[in-house]
Structure formats: structure tokens, C-alpha cells
N, C-alpha and C positions, 0 to 999 in steps of 0.2 A: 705865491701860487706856482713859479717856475722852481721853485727848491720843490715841493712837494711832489709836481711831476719828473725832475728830475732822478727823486728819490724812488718813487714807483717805477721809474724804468729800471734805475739801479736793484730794484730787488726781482722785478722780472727778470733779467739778464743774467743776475749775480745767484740766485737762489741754491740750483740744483751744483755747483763748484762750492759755493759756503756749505752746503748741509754737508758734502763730502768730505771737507778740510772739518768740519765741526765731528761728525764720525770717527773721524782717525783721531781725534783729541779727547774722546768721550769713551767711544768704543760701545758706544752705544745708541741704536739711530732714534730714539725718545728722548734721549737728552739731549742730542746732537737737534735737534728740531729744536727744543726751549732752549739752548744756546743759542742756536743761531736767531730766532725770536729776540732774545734778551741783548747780545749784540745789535740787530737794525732796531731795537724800540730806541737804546741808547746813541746808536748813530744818529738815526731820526732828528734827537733833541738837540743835535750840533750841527744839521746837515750845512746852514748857511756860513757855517766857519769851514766846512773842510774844504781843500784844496781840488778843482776837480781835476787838476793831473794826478794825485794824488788819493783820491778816493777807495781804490780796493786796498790800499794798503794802508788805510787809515781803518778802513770794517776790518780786516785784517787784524790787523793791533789791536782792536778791539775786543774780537773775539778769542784772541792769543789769553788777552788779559782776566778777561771773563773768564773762563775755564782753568785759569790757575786759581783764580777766587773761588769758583768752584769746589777746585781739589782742596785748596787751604781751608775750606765750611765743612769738608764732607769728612777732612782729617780730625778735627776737633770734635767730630761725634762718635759716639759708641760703637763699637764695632757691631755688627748683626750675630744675632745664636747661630743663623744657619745662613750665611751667604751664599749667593746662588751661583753654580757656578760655567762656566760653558760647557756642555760633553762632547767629551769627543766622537767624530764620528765614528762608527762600529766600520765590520771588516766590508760593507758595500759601498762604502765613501770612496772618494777617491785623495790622491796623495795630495794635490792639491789643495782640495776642502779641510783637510786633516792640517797643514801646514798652513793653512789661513786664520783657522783655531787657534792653531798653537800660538801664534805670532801675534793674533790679538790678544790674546791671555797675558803675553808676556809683555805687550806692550803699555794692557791695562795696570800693570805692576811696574811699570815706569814710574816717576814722579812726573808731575806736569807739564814741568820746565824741562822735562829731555824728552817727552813726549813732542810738546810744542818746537822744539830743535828740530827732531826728525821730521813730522810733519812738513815744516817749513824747506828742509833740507834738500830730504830724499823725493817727499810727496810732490812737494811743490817745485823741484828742481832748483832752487834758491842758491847763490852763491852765499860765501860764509861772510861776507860782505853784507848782503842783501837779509840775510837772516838776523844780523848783530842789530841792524837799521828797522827793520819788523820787530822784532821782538822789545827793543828798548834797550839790547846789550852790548856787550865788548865783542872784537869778535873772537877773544883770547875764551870770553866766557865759552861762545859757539862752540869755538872749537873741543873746550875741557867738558861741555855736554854733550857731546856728539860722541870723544870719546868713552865718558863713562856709561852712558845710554847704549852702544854699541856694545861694550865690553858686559853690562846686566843682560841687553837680551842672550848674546853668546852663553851665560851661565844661565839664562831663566830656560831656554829653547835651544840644546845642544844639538839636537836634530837639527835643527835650519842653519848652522855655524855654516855646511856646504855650500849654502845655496847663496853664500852672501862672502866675501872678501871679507881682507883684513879694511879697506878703504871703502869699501860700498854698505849700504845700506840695504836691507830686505825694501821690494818694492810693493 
């Protein structure tokens, strides 16, 4: 019974930060909701083994893991006739809105695993330490996805290359 309420505090608390770290990995806030779902139904079934020092970075990992499963299910299916695509805003948007567009477009054309880099990186402020240790990798990997991820959005979204360093991340 004390796991169970333990777990409901953790999802009252944790909710509105997961659905947002699930967003930036989905790019999309309907899936980003069954992610984050399909992460705590699976934490849930282990909650009495997880560490409670340790607990957001175990949902963490979890939901890291799930959404690369995700992308690896969704890659081995057909491509759609008519994908849908984001539009950009017209001449009353602002530069802003227009470059939040863009940047999610380009980030949805990431792979998962330099998606989930970033995310962890830039979103979440992570050191490349703390990232290799979430994710399940080297931190030689971190760092070879950070740069290639870095270097696809620079060619996906040549507009935003200003707005972002050779070292920093769009935020």
C-alpha cells in the first residue's frame, strides 16, 4: 500500500515535467500523453524495486527507452500517401512561432537516439556525464550524438544555425 501511494505522489508531482520531456521526444503532445501513460503503467510494475533516491531517473530511462521503441515500430512501417505536415505560420505569426516550427520539424527528423541526447542535454540541462548514465551509454556515444544531431538540425533548419553556437543547443 505505501509503494502504491508513494507512486501516486510520484505521478502528481512528476506529470506536467514528464508530459514535457515526452513532447520534445515525440513532437507531438497525443503521443507525448500515451508515452508518458505507457512509461508509469511500466514503472508502476517495478515500483518496489526502484531506488527512491533514484526514481526520476529511473521514469526517465524509461521513457528514453520507450520512445526509441517507439521510433524503431514506427520505422518498420509504411510510409503514409500523404503525411501531414506542420504549416508554417503565414506573414501574421511572429519570428518566434515561425522558428519553433521550424525547429520542431527538424527535430522530428532527428532519429530518436539524438533526439533523446538533446532532450536530456540541452532541455534538461544534463551534463554529458549524467546524460551517458540516463540514457544507458558511453559518454563518447553523448557526445558523437550531440554532435551529429547538432550538425542535421544546422542542415535540416539553416535559418536557426544564428540563433544557436557552434557549442550550444537551440532551447
Amino acid at each position: 500500500m505505501a509503494d502504491r501511494q508513494a507512486f501516486d505522489a510520484y505521478v502528481r508531482e512528476r506529470w506536467d515535467p514528464l508530459l514535457r520531456t515526452a513532447a520534445l521526444l515525440t513532437g507531438d503532445p497525443a503521443s507525448a500523453e500515451d508515452l508518458v501513460q505507457e512509461t508509469l503503467v511500466r514503472a508502476a510494475r517495478h515500483w518496489h524495486r526502484v531506488d527512491p533516491g533514484a526514481v526520476d531517473a529511473y521514469v526517465r530511462r524509461v521513457m528514453y527507452t520507450r520512445s526509441i521503441d517507439a521510433w524503431r515500430w514506427r520505422r518498420r512501417q509504411p510510409d503514409p500517401v500523404d503525411p501531414v505536415r506542420h504549416e508554417r505560420p503565414g506573414a501574421d505569426g511572429t519570428d518566434e512561432v515561425a522558428a519553433r516550427v521550424t525547429l520542431v520539424d527538424a527535430l522530428s527528423r532527428l532519429t530518436s537516439r539524438q533526439r533523446a541526447v538533446l532532450v536530456a542535454r540541452f532541455y534538461e540541462d544534463r551534463t554529458e556525464v549524467e546524460t551517458a548514465r540516463v540514457l544507458g551509454c558511453s559518454v563518447s556515444t553523448v557526445k558523437s550524438q550531440t554532435r551529429h544531431a547538432l550538425s542535421r538540425l544546422r542542415e535540416l533548419a539553416p535559418e536557426l544555425a544564428p540563433t544557436f553556437g557552434r557549442e550550444e543547443a537551440p532551447r
